[in-house]
N, C-alpha and C positions, 0 to 999 in steps of 0.2 A: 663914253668909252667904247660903244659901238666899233669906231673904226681898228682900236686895238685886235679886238674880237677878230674881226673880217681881215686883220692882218694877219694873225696866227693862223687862222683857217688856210689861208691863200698858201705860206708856209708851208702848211701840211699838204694839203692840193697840189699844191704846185710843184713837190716832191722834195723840196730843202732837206727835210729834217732827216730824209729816207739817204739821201745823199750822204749828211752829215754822218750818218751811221756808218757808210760806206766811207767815207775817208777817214774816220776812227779806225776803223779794222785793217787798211792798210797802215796809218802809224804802227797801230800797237805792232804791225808786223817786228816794226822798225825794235819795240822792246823783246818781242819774244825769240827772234830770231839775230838779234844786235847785229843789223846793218843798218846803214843809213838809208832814210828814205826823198828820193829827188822833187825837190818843190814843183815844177814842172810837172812829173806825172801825178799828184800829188793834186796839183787842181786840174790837171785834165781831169782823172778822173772824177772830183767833186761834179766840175761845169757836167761834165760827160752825162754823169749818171743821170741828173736833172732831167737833159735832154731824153734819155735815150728810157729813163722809168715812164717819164709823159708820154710817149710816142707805146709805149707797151701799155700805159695804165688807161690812154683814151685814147687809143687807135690801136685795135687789134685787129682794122682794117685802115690799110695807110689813107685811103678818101677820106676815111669818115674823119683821120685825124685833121686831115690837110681843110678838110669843109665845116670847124665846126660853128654852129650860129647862135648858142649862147655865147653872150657878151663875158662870163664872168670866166668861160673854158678859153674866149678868144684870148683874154690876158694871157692865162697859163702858155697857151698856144705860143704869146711872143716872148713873152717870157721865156721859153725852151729853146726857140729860135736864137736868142741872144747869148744863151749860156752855150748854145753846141758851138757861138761862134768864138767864145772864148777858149771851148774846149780844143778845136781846131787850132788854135793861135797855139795854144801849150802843146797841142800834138807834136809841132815840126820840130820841136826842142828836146824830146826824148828820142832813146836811141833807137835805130832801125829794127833791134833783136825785141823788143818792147811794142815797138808799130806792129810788127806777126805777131804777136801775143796778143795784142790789143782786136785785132781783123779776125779771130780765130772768135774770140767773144763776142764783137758784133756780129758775126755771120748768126751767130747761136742766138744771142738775144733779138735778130732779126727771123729765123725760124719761129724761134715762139710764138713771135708775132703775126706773120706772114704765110700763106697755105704754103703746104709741103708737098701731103699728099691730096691722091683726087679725092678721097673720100674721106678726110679729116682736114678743118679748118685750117689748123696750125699744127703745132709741136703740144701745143696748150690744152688742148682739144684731144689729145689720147692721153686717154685716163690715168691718171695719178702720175705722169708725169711732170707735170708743171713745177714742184718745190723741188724736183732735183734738177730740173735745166736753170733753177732761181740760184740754188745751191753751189752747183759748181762754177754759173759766170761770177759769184761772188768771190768764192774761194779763189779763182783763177785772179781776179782783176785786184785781192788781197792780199795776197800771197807770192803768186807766181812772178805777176808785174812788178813788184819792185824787187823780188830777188833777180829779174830779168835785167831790170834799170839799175841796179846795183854790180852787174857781172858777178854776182857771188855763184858759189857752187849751189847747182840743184841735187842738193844732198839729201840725206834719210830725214834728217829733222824736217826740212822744207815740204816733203811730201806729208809727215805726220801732222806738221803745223795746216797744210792744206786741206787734209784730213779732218780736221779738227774745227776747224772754220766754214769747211760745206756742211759736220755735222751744229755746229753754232747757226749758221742760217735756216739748218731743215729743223730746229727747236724753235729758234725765234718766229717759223711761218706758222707754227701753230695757230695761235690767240687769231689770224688772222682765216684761216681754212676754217676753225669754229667761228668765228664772227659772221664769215659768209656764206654757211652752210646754207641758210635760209633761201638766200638769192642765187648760188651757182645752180648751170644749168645741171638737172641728173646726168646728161652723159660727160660733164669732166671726172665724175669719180673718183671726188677727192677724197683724202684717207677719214675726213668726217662719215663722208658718205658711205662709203664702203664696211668702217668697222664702226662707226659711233663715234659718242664725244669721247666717253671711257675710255675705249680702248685704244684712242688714238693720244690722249695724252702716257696715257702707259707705253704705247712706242715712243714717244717722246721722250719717256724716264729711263727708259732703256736706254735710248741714244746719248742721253746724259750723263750716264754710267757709260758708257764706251767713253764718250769723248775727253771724261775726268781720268779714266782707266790709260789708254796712251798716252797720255803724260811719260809715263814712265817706261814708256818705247824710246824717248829719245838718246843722244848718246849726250849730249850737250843738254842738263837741266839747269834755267840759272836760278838763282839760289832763291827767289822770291815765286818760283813758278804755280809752284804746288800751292801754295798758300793761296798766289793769286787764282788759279785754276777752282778753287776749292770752293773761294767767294762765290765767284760766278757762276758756278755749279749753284750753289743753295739761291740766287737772284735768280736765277731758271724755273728752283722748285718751286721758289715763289710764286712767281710768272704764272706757273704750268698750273697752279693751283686756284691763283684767281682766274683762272681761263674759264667763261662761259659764254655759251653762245649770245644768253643778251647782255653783251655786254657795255660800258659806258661809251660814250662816244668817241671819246678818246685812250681809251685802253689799249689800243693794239697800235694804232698810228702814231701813238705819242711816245707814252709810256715804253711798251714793247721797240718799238723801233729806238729809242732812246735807251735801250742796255748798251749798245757797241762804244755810246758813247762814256758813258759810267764808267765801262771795263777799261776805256784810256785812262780817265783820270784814278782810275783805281792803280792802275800799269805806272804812271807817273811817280804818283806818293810812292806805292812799296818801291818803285825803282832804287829813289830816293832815299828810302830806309835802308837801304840794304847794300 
């Protein structure tokens, strides 16, 4: 059963699962904000993110992505080549007002990656900014993009639901800043590093309570929100609780990365109920 093993891994590796999370969060747009979501950007984004997480998670210098000589990253490597070409093929098919939305996020998730300034690597590379440029191409590529591809109003809800989705990503990066505490260099200065394991899950509880707290900013609540808001909240504290630095191997890749999807199928049923 080896080969099952080395396919799940490849899976994670290879960023699927990361993806998968990422097109969970723009459906569930589709329940919390009840527009319809466009199959086209829909797997662009899936294919997209594959692509373009690979290209951040093992080239944070484009050579080294483009050179690499492990056989098992070369897979990865074409593998990401293949998905950007599907993603390209789903591109031409969303609307022009969605393609500027889409280039405003690549530019950003290409800063992270690429030098900026003379004296700092990347965007990655000044300190403790990394989980909110992660933060917002999520919220933007979740939120923003299909209310784009939808021509719906960018309304009060839209920006809270936005809100609410960059604070959902800067909780879920937790499990994963403690996990790496060990190995990041000291001068990224992530909020492990700066205030502890403590204190940084306590900002995290915090942001928890904000992000369950606006809910009730919106002007449009639909009837199953609070509830479902409510779940998700306590699968956080959960989360936030099992969080330690040594953690299992798949805790944070798997698991962690694997609530956006939960909170769909969580989104579905009570839809359903209600």
């Amino acid at each position: 059963m080896k080969w099952l093993q080395h396919l799940f891994d490849f899976y994670l590796d290879a960023s699927v699962h990361v993806a998968l999370a990422i097109l969970s969060l723009l459906l569930a747009t589709s329940y919390t904000l009840n527009i319809p979501v466009d199959f086209h950007l829909a797997l662009f984004l899936f294919f997209g993110s594959i692509s373009c997480y690979n290209f951040v998670k093992y080239g944070v210098e484009a050579e080294k992505y483009l050179k690499l000589t492990n056989s098992y990253h070369k897979g990865i490597q074409l593998f990401s080549f293949v998905t950007l070409f599907f993603a390209a093929y789903h591109a031409h098919l969303i609307r022009r007002e969605t393609l500027f939305g889409v280039v405003v996020l690549v530019l950003l998730t290409g800063l992270y990656a690429l030098p900026l300034l003379p004296k700092s690597r990347n965007l990655r590379s000044l300190g403790g900014l990394k989980i909110f440029i992660v933060a917002v191409v999520w919220a933007g590529a979740t939120v923003y993009l299909p209310v784009l591809e939808a021509d719906y109003e960018l309304s009060w809800d839209v920006g809270i639901e936005a809100v609410q989705r960059a604070l959902i990503v800067l909780i879920l990066l937790v499990p994963f800043e403690i996990r790496d505490l060990k190995y990041d260099a000291p001068d990224l200065r992530t909020l492990p590093q700066r205030y502890g394991v403590r204190k940084t899950k306590f900002l995290a509880i915090l942001l928890l309570i904000l992000f369950f707290l606006i809910t009730f900013f919106k002007d449009d609540i639909m009837p199953f929100e609070i509830l479902e808001k409510g779940i998700l909240s306590l699968l956080f504290l959960i989360m936030l609780w099992r969080t330690r630095e040594g953690q299992s191997k798949y805790f944070a890749s798997f698991w962690v990365e694997g609530i956006p999807v939960l909170w769909l199928g969580m989104l579905y049923v009570l839809r359903n109920l209600f």
